[in-house]
DOMAR-743377 format. One record per residue (C-alpha): residue number from 1; x, y, z; residue in one letter; chain. Coordinates in pm, 1 decimal, padded with zeros to 6 digits. Layout:
N
    i        xx        yy        zz  aa  ch
  NUM         X         Y         Z   A   A
...
This chain:
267
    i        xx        yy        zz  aa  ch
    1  -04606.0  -11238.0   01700.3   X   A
    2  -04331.2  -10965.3   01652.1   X   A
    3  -04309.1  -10783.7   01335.4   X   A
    4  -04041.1  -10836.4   01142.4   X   A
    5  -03833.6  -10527.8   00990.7   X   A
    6  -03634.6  -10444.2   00697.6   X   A
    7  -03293.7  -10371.6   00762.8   X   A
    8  -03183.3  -09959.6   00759.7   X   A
    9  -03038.8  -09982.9   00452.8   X   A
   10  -03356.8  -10087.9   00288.4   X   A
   11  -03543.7  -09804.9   00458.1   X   A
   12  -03619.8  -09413.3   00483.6   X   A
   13  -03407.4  -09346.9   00139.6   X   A
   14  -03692.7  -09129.3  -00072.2   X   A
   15  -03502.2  -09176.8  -00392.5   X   A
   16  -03665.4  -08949.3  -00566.9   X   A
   17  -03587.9  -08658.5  -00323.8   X   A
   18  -03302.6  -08432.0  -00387.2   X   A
   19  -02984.0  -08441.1  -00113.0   X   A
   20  -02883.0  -08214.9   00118.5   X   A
   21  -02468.5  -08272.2   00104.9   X   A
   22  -02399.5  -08188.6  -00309.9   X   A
   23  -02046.2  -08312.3  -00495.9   X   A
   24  -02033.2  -07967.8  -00614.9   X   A
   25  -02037.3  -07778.9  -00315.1   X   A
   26  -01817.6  -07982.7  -00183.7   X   A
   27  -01582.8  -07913.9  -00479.6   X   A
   28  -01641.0  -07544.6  -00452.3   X   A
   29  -01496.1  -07556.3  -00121.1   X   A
   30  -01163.7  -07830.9  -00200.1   X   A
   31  -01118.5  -07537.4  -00505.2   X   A
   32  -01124.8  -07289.3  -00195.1   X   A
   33  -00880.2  -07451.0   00040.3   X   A
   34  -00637.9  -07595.0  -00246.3   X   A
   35  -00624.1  -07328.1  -00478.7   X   A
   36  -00789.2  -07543.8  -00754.1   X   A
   37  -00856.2  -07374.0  -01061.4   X   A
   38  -01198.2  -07432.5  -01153.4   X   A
   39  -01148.1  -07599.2  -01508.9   X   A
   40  -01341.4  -07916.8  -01688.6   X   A
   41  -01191.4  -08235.1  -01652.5   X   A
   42  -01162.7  -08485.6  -01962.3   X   A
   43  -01491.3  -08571.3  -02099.6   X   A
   44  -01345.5  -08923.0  -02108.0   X   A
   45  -01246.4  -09109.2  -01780.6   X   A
   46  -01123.7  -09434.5  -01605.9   X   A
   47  -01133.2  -09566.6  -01300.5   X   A
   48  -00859.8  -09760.0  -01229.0   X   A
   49  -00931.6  -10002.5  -00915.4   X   A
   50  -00588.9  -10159.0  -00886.8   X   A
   51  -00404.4  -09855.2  -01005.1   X   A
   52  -00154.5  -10073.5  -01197.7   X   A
   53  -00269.0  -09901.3  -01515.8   X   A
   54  -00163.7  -09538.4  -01382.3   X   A
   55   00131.1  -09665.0  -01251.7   X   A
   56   00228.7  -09858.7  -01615.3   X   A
   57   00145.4  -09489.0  -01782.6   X   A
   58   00376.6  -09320.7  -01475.9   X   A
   59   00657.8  -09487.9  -01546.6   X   A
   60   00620.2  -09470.7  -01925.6   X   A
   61   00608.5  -09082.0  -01876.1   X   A
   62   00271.6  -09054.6  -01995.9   X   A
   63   00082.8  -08885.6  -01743.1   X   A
   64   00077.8  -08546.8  -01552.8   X   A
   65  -00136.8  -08474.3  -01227.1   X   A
   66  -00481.1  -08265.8  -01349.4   X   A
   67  -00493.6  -07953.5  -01171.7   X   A
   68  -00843.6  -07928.1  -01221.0   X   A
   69  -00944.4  -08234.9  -00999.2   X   A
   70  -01021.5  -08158.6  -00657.5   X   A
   71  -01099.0  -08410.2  -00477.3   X   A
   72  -00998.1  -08446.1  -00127.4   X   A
   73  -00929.0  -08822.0  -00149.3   X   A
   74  -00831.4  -08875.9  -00494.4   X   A
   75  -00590.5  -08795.6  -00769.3   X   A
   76  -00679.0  -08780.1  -01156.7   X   A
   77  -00415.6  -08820.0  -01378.6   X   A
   78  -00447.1  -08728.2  -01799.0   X   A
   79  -00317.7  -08938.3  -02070.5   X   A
   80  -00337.5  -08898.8  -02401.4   X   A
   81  -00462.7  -09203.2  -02605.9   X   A
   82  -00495.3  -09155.1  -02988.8   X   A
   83  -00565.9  -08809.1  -02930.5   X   A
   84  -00855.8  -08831.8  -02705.0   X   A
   85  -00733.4  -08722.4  -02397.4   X   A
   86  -00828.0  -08947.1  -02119.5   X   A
   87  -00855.3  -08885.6  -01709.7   X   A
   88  -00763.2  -09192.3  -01491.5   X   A
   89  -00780.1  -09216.6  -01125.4   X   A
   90  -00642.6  -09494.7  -00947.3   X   A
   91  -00689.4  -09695.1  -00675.6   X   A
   92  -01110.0  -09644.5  -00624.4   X   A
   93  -01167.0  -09969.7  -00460.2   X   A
   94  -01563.0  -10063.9  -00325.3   X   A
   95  -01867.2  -09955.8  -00425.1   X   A
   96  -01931.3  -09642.2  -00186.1   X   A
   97  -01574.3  -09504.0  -00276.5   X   A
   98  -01661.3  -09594.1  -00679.9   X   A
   99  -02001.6  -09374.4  -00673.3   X   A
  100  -01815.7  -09077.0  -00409.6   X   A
  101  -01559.7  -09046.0  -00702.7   X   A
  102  -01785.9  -09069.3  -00970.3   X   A
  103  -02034.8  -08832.2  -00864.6   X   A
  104  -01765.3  -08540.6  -00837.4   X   A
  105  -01597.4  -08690.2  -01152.8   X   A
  106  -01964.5  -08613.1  -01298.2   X   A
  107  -01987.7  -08264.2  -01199.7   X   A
  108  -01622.0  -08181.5  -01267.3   X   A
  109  -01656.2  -08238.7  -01681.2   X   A
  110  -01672.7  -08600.0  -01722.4   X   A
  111  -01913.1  -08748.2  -01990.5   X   A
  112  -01843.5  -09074.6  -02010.0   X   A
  113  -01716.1  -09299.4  -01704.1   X   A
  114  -01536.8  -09618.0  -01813.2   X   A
  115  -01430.3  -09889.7  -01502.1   X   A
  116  -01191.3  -10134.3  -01567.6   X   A
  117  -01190.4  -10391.5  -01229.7   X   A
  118  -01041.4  -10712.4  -01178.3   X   A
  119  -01285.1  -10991.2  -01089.6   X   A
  120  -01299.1  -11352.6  -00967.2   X   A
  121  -01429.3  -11580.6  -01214.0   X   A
  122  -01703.3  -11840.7  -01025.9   X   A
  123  -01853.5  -11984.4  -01343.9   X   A
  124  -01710.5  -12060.9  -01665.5   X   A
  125  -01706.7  -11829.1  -01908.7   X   A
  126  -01804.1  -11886.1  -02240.9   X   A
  127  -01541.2  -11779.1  -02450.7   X   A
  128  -01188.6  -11742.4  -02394.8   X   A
  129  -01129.4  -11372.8  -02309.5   X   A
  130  -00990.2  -11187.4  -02039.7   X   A
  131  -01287.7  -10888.0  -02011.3   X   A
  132  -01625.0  -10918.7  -01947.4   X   A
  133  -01922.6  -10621.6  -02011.7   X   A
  134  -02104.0  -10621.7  -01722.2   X   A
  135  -02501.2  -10584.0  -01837.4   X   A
  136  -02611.1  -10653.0  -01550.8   X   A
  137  -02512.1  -10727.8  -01155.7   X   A
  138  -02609.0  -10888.4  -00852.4   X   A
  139  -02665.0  -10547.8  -00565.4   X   A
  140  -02454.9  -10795.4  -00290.7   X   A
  141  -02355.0  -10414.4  -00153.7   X   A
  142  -02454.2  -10102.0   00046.6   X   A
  143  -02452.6  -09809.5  -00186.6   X   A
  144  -02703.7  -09912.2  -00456.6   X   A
  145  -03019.2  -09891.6  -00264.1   X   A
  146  -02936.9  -09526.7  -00169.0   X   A
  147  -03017.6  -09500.3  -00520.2   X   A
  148  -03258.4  -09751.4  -00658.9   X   A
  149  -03514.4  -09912.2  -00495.2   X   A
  150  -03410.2  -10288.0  -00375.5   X   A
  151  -03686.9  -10444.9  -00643.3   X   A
  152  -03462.5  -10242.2  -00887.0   X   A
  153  -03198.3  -10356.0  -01133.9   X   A
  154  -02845.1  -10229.9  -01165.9   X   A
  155  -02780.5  -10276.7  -01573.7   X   A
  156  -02598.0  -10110.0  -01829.8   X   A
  157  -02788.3  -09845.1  -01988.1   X   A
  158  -02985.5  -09974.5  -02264.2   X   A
  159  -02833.9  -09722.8  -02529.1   X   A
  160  -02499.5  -09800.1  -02489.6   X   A
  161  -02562.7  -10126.9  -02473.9   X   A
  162  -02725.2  -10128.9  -02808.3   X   A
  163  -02401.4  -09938.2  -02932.2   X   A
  164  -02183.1  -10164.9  -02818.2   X   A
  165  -02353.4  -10492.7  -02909.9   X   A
  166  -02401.2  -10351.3  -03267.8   X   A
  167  -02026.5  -10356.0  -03339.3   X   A
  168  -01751.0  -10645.3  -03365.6   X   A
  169  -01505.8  -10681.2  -03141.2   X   A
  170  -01249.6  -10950.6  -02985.8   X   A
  171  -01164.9  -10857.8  -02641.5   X   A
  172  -01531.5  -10894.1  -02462.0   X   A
  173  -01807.5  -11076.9  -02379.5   X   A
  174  -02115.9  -10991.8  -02221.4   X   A
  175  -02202.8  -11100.0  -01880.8   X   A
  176  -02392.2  -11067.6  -01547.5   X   A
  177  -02163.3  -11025.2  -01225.4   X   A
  178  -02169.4  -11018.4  -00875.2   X   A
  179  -02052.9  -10717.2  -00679.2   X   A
  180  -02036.0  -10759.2  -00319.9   X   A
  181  -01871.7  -10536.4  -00016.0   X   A
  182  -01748.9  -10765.8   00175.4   X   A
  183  -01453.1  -10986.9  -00039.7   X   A
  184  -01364.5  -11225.8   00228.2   X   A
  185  -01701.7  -11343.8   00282.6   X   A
  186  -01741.2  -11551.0  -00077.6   X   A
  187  -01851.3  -11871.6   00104.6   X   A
  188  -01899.9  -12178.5  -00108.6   X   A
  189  -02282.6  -12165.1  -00073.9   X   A
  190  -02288.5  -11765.2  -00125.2   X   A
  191  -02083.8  -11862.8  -00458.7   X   A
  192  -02339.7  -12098.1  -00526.7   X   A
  193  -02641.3  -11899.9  -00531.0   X   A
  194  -02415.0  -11644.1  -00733.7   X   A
  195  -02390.0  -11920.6  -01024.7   X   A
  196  -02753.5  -11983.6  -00985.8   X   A
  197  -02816.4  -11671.2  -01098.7   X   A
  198  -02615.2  -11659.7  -01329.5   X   A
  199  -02349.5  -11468.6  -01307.3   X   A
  200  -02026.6  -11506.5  -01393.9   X   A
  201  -01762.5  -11331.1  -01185.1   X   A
  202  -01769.6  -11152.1  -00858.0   X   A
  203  -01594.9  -10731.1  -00803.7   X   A
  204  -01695.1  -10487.9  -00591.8   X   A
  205  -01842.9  -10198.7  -00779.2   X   A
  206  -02041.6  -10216.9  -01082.2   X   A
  207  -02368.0  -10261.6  -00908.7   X   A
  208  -02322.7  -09971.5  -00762.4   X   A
  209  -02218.0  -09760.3  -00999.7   X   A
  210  -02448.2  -09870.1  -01270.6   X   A
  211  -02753.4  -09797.6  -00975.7   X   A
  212  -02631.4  -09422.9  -00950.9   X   A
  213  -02590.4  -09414.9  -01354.4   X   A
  214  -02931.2  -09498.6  -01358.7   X   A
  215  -03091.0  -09266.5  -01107.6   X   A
  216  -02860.3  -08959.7  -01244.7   X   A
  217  -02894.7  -09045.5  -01619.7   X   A
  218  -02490.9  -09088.0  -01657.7   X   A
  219  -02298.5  -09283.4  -01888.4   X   A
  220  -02119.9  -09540.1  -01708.4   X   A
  221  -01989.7  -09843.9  -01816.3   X   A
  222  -01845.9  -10139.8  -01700.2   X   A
  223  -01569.8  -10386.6  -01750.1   X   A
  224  -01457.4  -10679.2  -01534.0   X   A
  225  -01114.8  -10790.6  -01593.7   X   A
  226  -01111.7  -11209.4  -01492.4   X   A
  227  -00775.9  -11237.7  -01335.5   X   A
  228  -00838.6  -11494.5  -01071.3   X   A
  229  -01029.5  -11740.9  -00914.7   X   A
  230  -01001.4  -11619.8  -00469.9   X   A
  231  -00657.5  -11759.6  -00482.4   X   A
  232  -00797.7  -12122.6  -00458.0   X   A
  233  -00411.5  -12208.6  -00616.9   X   A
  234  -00033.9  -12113.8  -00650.3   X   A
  235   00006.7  -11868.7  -00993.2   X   A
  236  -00342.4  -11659.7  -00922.2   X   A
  237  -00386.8  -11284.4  -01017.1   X   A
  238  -00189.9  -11298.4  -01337.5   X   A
  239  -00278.1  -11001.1  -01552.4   X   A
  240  -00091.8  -10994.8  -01808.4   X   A
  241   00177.8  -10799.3  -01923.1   X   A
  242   00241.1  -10493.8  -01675.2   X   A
  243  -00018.4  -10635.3  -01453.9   X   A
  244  -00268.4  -10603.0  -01759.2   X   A
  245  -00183.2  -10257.3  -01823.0   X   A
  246  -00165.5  -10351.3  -02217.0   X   A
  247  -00475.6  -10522.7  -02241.1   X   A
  248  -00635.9  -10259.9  -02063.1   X   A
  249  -00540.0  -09992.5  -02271.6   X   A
  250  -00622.4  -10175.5  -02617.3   X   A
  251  -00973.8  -10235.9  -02395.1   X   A
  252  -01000.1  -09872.5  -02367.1   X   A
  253  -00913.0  -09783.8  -02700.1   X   A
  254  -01117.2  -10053.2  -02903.3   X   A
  255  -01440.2  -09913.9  -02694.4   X   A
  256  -01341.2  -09564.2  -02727.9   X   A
  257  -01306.6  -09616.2  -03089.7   X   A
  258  -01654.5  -09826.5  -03105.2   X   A
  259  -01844.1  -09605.5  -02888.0   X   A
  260  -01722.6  -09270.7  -03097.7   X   A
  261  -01814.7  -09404.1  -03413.8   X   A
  262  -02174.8  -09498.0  -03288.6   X   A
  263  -02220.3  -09181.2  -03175.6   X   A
  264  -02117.7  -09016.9  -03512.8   X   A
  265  -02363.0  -09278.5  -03681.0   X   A
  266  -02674.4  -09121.7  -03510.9   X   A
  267  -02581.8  -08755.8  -03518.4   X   A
């Protein structure tokens, strides 16, 4: 009887060996050929999947270009929000691309990574609000099990979790999600076993990125924004005002403000 194999993704990835190809070097050298200065980032950042939010803050004037970012296939642009000032970059759509971004966003100055995504919403939510905490998700993706092993969960961490759930608030709920790679394969019966497991909504990157906060000991947290259902009907992927852009930010600030004040609680 043949044996049967796990898949290449499942195998040879020693996750507790370091890596060869580093975010920083790779940095040093974009510094090189651009003529970045080498200069922190915000301590603070967003990623912004459908870029609507950067382009809302863009056309408000709000935003300038950070000339310490120097990534080859990104751009970073600062806000300032209440004073804390803030780095967004748009457009990081998929797991892989998430955790490339985040990794240099990690070794460029960032603290704290927030991700603000839409979603698809496959079961019914519990309350009625617009963003979801994602606590835990579903590793339906690639880029996870170069990080965890596959018995291995991709949560929130369990600190900021505790921050979080110790404060009021009225624009989230807590759920468990679904992040696959591969949007246009949500079959009925893949959606199916998705509900049975209870989770919520389905996005493309908090699996992943929550699987490299774990393995690097970052802070990384995030948000699912339910704006649709797949475009089963006529109206879908309403946001909101400026595609959501005004949502998101109160989103932002409400955790910014929650999260700062736990912090100051336990120093």
């Amino acid at each position: 009887m043949k044996e049967e194999k796990e898949p290449p993704i499942l195998t040879n990835k020693f996750h507790s060996s370091n890596s060869v190809f580093l975010p920083e070097n790779l940095l040093r050298e974009a510094r090189r050929q651009k003529n970045v200065p080498d200069c922190p980032i915000p301590s603070v950042c967003v990623l912004d999947p459908d870029g609507d939010l950067v382009t809302y803050l863009s056309n408000q004037g709000l935003t300038e270009k950070n000339k310490c970012w120097a990534c080859y296939h990104s751009h970073l642009y600062t806000v300032d929000l209440d004073g804390v000032q803030i780095g967004i970059v748009p457009c990081i759509v998929g797991s892989s691309y998430a955790v490339l971004v985040a990794e240099q966003l990690f070794v460029s100055g960032c603290e704290l990574l927030i991700s603000v995504t839409s979603a698809g919403v496959i079961n019914q939510t519990p309350e009625l609000k617009r963003f979801a905490l994602i606590t835990e998700a579903v590793r339906d993706e690639g880029t996870s099990y170069h990080y965890l092993p596959k018995e291995a969960k991709a949560v929130i961490s369990p600190n900021l979790l505790t921050q979080l759930s110790m404060a009021e608030q009225e624009l989230w709920f807590h759920t468990k999600s679904w992040t696959t790679d591969a949007p246009y394969r949500e079959t009925e019966k893949a959606i199916e076993a998705m509900k049975e497991q209870g989770a919520t909504c389905v996005e493309m990157e908090a699996a992943a990125l929550y699987a490299y906060g774990i393995a690097k000991q970052k802070k990384i947290i995030c948000f699912a924004h339910l704006t649709n259902t797949m475009a089963q009907q006529e109206g879908d992927f309403e946001k909101g005002e400026h595609f959501g852009s005004i949502d998101t930010l109160n989103l932002i600030r409400q955790f910014i403000e929650i999260y700062a004040a736990e912090c100051k609680s336990v120093t």
